[in-house]
Backbone as CSV, one residue per row, in Angstrom:
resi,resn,N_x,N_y,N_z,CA_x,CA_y,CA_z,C_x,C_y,C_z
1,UNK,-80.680,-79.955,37.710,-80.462,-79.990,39.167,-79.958,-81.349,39.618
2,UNK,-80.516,-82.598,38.589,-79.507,-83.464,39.593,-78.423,-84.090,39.063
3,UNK,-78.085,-83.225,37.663,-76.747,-83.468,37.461,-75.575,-82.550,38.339
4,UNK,-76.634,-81.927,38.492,-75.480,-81.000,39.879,-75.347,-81.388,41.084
5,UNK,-75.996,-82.305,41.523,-76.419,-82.830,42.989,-75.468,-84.161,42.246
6,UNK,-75.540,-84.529,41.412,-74.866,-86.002,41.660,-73.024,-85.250,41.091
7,UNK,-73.184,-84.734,40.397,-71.543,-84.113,40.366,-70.977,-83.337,41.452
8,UNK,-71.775,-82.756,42.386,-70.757,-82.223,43.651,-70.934,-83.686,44.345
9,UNK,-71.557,-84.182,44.701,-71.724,-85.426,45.249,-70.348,-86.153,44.777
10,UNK,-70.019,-86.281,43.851,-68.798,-86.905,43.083,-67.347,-86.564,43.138
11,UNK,-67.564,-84.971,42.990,-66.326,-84.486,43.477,-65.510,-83.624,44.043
12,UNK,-66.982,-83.370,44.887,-67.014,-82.396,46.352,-67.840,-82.704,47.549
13,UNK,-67.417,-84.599,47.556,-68.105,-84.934,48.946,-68.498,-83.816,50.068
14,UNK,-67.245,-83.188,50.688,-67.289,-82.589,51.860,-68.231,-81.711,51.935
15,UNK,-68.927,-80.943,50.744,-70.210,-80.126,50.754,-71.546,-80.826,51.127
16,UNK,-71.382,-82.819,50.779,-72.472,-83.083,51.060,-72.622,-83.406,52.677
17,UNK,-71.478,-83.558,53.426,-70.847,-83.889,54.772,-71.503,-82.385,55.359
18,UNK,-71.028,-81.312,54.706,-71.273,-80.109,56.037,-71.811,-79.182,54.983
19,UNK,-73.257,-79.136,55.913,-74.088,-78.841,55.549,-74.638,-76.888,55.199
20,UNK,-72.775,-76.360,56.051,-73.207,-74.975,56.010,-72.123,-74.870,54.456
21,UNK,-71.542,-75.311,54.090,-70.793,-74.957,52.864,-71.613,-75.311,51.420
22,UNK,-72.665,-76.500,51.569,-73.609,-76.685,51.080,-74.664,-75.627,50.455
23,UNK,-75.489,-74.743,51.651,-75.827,-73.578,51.808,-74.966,-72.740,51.201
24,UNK,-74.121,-72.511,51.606,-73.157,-71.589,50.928,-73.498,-71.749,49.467
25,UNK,-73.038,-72.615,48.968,-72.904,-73.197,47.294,-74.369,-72.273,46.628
26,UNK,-75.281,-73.316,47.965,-76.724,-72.300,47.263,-77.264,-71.004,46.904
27,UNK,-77.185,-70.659,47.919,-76.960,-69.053,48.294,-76.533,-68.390,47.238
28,UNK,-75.225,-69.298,46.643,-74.121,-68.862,45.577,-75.211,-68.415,44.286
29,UNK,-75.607,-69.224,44.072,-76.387,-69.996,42.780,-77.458,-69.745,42.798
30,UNK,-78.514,-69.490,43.578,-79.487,-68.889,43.508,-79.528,-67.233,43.021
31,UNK,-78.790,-66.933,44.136,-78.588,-65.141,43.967,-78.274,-65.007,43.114
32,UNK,-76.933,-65.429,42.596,-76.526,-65.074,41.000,-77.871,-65.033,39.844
33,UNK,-78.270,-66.237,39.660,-79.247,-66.902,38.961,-80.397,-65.867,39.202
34,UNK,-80.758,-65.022,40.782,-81.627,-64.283,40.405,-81.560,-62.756,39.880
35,UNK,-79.950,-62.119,40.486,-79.360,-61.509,39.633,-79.774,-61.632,37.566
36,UNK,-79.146,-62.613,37.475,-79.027,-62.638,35.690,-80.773,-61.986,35.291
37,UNK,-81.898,-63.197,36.347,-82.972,-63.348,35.592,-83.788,-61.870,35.811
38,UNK,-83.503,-60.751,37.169,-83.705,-59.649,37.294,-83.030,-58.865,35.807
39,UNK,-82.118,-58.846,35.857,-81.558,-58.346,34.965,-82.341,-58.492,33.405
40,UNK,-82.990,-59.829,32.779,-83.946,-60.021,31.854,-85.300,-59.673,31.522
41,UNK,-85.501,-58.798,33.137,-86.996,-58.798,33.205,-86.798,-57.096,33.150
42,UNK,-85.460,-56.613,32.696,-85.423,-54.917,32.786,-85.054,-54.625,31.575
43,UNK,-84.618,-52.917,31.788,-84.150,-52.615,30.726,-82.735,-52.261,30.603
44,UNK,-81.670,-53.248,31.790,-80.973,-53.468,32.308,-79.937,-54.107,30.578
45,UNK,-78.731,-53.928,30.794,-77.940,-54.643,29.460,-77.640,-55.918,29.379
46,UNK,-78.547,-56.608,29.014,-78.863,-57.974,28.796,-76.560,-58.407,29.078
47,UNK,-75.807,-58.135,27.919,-74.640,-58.764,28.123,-73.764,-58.740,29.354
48,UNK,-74.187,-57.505,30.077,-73.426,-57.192,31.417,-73.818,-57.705,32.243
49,UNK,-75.363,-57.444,32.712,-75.983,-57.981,33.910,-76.480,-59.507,33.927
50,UNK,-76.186,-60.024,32.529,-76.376,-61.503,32.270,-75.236,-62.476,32.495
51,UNK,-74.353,-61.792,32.106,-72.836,-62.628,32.063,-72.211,-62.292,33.445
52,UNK,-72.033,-61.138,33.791,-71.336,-60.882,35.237,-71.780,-61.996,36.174
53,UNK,-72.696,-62.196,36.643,-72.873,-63.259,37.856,-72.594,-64.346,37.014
54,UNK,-72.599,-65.278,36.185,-72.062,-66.733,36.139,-70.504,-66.637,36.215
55,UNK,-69.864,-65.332,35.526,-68.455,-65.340,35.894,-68.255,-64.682,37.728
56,UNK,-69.122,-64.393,38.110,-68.391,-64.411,39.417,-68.537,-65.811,40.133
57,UNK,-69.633,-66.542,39.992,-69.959,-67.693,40.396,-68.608,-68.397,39.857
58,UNK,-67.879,-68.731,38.624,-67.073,-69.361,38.312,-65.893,-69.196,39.063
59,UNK,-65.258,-67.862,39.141,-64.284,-67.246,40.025,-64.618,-67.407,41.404
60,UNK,-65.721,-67.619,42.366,-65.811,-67.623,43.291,-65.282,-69.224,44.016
61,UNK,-66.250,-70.171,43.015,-66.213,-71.373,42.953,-64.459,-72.098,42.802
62,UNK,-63.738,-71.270,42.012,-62.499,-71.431,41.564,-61.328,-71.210,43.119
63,UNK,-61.720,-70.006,43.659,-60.792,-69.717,44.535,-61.295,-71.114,45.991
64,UNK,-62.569,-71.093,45.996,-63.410,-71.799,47.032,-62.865,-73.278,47.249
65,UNK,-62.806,-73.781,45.949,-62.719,-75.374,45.636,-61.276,-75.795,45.038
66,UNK,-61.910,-75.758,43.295,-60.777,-76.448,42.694,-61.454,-75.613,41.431
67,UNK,-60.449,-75.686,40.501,-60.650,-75.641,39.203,-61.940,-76.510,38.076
68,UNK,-61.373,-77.394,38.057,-62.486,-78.553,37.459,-63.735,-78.628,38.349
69,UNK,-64.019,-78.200,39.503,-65.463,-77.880,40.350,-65.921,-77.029,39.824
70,UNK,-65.465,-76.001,39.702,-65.723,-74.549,39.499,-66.232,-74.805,37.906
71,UNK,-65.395,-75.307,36.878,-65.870,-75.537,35.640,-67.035,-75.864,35.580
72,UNK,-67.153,-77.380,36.000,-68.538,-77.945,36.260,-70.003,-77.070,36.463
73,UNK,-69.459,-77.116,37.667,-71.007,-76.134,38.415,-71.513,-74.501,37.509
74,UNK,-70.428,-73.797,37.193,-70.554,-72.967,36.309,-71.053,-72.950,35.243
75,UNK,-70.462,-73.833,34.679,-70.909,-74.270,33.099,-73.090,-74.442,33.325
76,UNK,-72.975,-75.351,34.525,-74.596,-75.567,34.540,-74.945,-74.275,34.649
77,UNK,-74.497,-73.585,35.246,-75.239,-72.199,36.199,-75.316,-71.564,34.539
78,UNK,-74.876,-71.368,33.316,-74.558,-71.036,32.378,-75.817,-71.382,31.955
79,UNK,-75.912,-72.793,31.859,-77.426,-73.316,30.969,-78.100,-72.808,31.749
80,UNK,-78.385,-72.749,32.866,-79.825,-72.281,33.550,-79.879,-70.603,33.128
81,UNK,-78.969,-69.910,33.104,-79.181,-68.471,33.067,-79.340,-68.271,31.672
82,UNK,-79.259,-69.168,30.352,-79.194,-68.948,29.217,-80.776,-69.302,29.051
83,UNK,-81.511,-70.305,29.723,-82.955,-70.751,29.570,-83.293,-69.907,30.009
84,UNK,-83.198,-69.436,31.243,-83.789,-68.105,31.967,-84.224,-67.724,31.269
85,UNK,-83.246,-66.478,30.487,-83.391,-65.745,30.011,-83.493,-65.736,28.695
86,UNK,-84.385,-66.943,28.048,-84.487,-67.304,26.556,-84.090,-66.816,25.666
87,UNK,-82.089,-67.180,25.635,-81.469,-66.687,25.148,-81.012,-67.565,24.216
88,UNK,-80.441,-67.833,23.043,-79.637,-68.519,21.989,-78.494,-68.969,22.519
89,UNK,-78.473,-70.194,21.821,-76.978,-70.926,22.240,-76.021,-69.932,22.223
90,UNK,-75.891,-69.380,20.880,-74.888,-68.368,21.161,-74.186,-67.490,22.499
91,UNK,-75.172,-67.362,23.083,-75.195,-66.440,24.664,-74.507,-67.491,25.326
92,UNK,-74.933,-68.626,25.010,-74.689,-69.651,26.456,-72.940,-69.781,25.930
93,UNK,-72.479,-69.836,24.356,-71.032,-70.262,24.601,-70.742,-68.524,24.725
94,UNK,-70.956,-67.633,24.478,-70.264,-66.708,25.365,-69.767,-66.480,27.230
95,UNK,-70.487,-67.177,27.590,-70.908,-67.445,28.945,-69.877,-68.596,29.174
96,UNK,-69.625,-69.413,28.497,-69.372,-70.676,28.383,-67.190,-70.311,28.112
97,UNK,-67.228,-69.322,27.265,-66.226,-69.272,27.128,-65.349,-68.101,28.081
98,UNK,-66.210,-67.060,29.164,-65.543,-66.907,30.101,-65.136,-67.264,31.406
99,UNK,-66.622,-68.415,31.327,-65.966,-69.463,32.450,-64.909,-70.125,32.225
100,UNK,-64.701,-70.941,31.077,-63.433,-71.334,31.282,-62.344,-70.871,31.503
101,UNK,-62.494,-69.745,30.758,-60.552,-68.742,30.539,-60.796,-68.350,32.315
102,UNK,-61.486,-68.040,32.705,-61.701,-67.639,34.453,-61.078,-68.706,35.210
103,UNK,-61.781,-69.951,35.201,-61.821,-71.266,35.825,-60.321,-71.500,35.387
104,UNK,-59.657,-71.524,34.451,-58.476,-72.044,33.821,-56.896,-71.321,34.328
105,UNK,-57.489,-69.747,34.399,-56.380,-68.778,34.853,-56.370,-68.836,36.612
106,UNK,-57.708,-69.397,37.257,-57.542,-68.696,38.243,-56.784,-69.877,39.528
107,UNK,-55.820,-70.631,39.115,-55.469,-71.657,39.942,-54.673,-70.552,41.196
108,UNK,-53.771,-70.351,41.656,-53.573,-69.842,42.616,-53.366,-68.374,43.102
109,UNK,-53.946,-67.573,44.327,-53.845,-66.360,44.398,-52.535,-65.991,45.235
110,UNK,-51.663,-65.273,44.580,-50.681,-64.635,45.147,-50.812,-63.271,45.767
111,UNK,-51.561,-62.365,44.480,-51.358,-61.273,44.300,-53.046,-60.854,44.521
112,UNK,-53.225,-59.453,44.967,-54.518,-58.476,44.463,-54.866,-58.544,43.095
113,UNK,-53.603,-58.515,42.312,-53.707,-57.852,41.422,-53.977,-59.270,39.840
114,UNK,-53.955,-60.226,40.589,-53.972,-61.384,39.735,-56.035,-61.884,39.560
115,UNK,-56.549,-61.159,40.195,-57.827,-61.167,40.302,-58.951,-60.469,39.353
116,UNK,-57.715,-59.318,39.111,-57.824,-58.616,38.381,-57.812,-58.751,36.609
117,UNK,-55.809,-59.282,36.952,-55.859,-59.843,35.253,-56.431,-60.886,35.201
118,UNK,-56.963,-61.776,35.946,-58.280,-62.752,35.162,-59.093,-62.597,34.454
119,UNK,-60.394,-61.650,35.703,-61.051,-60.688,35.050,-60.923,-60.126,33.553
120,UNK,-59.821,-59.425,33.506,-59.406,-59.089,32.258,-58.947,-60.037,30.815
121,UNK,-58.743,-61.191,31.246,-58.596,-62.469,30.140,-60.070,-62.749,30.133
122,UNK,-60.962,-63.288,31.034,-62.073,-63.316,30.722,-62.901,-62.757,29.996
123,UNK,-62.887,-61.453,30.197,-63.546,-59.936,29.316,-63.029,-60.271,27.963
124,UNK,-61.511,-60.131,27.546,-61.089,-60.625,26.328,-61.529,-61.492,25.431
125,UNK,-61.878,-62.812,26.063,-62.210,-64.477,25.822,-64.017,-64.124,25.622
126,UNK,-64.387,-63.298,26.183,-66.253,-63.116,25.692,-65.939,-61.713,24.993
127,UNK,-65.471,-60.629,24.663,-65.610,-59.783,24.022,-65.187,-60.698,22.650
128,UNK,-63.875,-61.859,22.477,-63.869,-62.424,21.174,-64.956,-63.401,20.497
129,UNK,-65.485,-63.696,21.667,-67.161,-64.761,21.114,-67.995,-64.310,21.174
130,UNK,-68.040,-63.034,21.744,-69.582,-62.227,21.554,-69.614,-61.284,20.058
131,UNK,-68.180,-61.172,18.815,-67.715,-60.859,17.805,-68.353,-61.478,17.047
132,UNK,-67.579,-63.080,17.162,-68.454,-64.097,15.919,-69.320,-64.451,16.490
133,UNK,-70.056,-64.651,17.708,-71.393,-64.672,17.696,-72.372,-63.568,16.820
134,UNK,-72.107,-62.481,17.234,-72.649,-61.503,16.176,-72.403,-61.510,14.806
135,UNK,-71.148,-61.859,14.529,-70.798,-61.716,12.642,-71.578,-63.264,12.277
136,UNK,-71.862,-64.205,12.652,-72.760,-65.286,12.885,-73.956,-65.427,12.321
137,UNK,-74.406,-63.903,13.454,-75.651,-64.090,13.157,-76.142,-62.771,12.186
138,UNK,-75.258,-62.434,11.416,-75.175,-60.861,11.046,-75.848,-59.656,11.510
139,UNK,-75.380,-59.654,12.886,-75.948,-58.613,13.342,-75.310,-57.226,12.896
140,UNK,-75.840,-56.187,13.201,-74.911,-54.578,12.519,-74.180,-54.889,13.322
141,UNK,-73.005,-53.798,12.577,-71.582,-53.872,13.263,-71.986,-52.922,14.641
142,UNK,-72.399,-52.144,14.697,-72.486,-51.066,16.262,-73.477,-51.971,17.656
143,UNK,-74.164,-53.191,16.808,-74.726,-53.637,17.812,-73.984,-54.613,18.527
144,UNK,-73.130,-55.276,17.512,-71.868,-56.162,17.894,-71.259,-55.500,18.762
145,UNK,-70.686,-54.491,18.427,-69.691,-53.359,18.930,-70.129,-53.080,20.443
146,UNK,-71.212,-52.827,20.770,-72.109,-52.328,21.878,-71.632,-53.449,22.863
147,UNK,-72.320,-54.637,22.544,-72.309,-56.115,22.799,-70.699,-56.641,23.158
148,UNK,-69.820,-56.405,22.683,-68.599,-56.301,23.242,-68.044,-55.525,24.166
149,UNK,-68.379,-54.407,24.348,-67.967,-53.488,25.209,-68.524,-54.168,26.405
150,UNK,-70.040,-54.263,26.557,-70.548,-55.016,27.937,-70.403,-56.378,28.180
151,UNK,-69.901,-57.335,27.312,-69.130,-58.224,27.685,-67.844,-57.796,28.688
152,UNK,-67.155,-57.221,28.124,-65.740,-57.344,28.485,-66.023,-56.091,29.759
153,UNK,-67.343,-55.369,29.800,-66.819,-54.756,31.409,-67.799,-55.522,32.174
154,UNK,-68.444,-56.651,31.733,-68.675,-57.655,32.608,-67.429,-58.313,33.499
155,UNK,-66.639,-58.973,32.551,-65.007,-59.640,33.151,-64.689,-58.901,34.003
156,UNK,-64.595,-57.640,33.343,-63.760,-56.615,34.828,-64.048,-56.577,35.405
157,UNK,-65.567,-56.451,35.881,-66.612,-56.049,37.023,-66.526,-57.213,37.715
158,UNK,-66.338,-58.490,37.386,-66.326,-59.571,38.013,-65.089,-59.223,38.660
159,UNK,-63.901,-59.172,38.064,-62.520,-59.534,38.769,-62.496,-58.782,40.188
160,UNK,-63.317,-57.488,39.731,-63.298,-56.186,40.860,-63.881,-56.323,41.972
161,UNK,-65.001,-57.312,41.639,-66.165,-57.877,42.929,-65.338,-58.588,43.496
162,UNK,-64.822,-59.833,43.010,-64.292,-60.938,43.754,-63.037,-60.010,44.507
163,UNK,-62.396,-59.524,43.797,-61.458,-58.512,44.748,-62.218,-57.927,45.735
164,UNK,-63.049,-57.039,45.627,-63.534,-56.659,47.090,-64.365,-57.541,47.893
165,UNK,-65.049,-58.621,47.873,-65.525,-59.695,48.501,-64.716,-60.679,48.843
166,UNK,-63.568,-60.895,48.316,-62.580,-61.909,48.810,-62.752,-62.407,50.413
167,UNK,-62.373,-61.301,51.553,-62.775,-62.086,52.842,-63.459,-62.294,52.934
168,UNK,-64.796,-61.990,52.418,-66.148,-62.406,52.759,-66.175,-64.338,51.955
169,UNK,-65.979,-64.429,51.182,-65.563,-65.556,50.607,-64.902,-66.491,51.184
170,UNK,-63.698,-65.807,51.784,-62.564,-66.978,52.509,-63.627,-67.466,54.219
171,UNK,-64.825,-66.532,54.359,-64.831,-66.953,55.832,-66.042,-67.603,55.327
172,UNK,-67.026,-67.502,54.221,-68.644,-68.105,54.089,-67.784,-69.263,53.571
173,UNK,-66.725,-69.963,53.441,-66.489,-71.159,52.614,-65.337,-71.630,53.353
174,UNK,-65.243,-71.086,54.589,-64.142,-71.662,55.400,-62.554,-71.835,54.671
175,UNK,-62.125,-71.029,53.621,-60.873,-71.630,53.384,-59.866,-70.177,53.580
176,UNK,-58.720,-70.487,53.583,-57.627,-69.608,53.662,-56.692,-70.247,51.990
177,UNK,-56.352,-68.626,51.323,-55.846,-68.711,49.687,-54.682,-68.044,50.499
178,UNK,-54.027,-68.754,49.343,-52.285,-68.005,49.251,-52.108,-66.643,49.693
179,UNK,-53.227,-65.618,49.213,-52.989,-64.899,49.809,-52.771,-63.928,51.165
180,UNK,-53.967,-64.934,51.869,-54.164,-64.803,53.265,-52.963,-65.239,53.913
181,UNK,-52.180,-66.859,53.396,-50.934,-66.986,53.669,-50.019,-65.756,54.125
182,UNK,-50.165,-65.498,52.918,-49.081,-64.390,52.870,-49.245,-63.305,53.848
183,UNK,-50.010,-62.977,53.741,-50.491,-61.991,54.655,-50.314,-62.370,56.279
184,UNK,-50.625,-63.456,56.942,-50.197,-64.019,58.167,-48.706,-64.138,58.228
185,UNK,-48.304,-64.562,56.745,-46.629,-64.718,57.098,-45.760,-63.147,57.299
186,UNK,-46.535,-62.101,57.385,-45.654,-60.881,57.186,-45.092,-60.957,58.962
187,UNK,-43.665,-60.718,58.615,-42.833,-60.710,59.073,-43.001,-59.478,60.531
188,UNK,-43.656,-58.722,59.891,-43.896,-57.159,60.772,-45.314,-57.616,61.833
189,UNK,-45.552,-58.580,61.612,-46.944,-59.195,62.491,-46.379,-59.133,64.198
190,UNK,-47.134,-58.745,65.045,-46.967,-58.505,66.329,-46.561,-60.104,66.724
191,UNK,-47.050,-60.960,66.571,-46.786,-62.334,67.439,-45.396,-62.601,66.902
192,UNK,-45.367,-62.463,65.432,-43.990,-63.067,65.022,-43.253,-62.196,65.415
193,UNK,-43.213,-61.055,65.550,-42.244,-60.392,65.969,-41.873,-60.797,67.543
194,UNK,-42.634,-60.942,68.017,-42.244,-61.446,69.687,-41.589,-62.833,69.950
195,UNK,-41.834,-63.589,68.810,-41.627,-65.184,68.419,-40.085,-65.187,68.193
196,UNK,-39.444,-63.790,67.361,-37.919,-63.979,67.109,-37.398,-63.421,67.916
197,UNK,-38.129,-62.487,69.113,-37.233,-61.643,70.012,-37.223,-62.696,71.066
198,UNK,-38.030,-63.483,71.573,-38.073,-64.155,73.275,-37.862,-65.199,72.147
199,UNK,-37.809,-66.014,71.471,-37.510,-67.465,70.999,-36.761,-67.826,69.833
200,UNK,-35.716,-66.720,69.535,-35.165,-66.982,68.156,-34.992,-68.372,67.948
201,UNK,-34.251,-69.241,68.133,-33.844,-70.543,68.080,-35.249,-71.396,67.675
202,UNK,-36.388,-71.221,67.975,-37.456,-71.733,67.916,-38.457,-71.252,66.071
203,UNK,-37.752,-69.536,66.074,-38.904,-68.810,64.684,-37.504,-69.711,64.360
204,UNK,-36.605,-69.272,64.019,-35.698,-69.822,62.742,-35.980,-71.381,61.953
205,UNK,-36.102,-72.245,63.437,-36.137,-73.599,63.001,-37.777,-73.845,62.417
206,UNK,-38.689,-73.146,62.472,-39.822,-72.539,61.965,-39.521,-72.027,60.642
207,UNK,-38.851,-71.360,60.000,-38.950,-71.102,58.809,-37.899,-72.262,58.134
208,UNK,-36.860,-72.544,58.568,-36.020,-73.735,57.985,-37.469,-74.896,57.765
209,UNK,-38.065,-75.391,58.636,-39.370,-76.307,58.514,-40.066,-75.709,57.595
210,UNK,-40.447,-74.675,57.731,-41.653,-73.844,56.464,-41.108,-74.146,54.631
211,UNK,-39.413,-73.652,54.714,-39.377,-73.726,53.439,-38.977,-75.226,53.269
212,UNK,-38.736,-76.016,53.893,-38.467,-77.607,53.200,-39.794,-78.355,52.878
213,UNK,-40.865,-77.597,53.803,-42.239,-78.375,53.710,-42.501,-77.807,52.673
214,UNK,-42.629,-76.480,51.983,-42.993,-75.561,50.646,-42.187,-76.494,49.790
215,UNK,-41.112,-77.257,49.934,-39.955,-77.472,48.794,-40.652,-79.183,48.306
């Protein structure tokens, strides 16, 4: 805990400045964290319901902040859910290795559908370490086998959440993603449309400004 308090401190001042994005963070990290540890205390699938929340936490953190934040804080949220749930290192670099491919792919949102193929590199990136984790530790091949499958519809399940929670995200963390951009910039929008009919001379020199500032 206070390597996490002194690393957002480091390189996410503004969370320690305002105090509701702060909360936010928590909120983040707790729930997840009690997610995983619910999930340990059932008869719930240890690889799905264990791994899904640190990769949404990573992806959430990713779209929220920055990349290298998101690494950070994740990676801890990783050790805590791996002690939790007195699990073997092994677990933790499975965990370990879909945060990154998450954290790494997920620099900017254009698309719906890019949320998605993350998700899906992620699933990939722990279905391949949850393999030699098992051939590792020679576990049977069907338990490996098992163990991969709920890895990798962990990833998906993540990509699918953050897809349907997205606004909820952009407004608990105050930010607007590329995609929201986009979405304000549609052309068919009632204001802009009134903007080129009563003020052409005014939208034009508006998008001439838009794309030199993009350039």
């Amino acid at each position: 805990t206070v390597v996490l308090c002194a690393y957002v401190a480091e390189f996410q001042p503004r969370i320690v400045r305002k105090h509701a994005r702060a909360i936010a963070v928590a909120a983040l990290r707790v729930s997840m964290l009690l997610m995983a540890q619910l999930a340990g205390t059932s008869s719930s699938p240890l690889y799905f319901f264990g791994v899904a929340p640190t990769i949404l936490v990573a992806m959430i953190l990713a779209i929220a902040y920055d990349q290298r934040f998101a690494m950070g804080v994740a990676t801890l949220h990783a050790v805590l859910v791996t002690v939790a749930l007195s699990q073997s290192l092994g677990f933790f670099v499975i965990l370990f290795c879909g945060v990154m491919t998450c954290c790494y792919l997920l620099d900017d949102i254009r698309t719906r559908s890019k949320l998605i193929e993350v998700g899906g590199a992620g699933a990939l990136a722990m279905m391949g370490a949850t393999a030699a984790v098992g051939l590792i530790s020679m576990d049977p091949f069907a338990y490996v086998g098992k163990s991969c499958l709920y890895t990798g519809a962990a990833g998906l399940a993540a990509g699918f959440a953050v897809l349907g929670i997205l606004p909820f995200i952009e407004k608990a963390f105050r930010i607007t993603t590329s995609m929201k951009l986009l979405e304000l910039a549609d052309a068919s929008h009632p204001l802009l449309r009134r903007l080129s009919e009563e003020a052409a001379g005014t939208y034009n020199h508006s998008l001439q400004v838009a794309t030199i500032s993009e350039a």
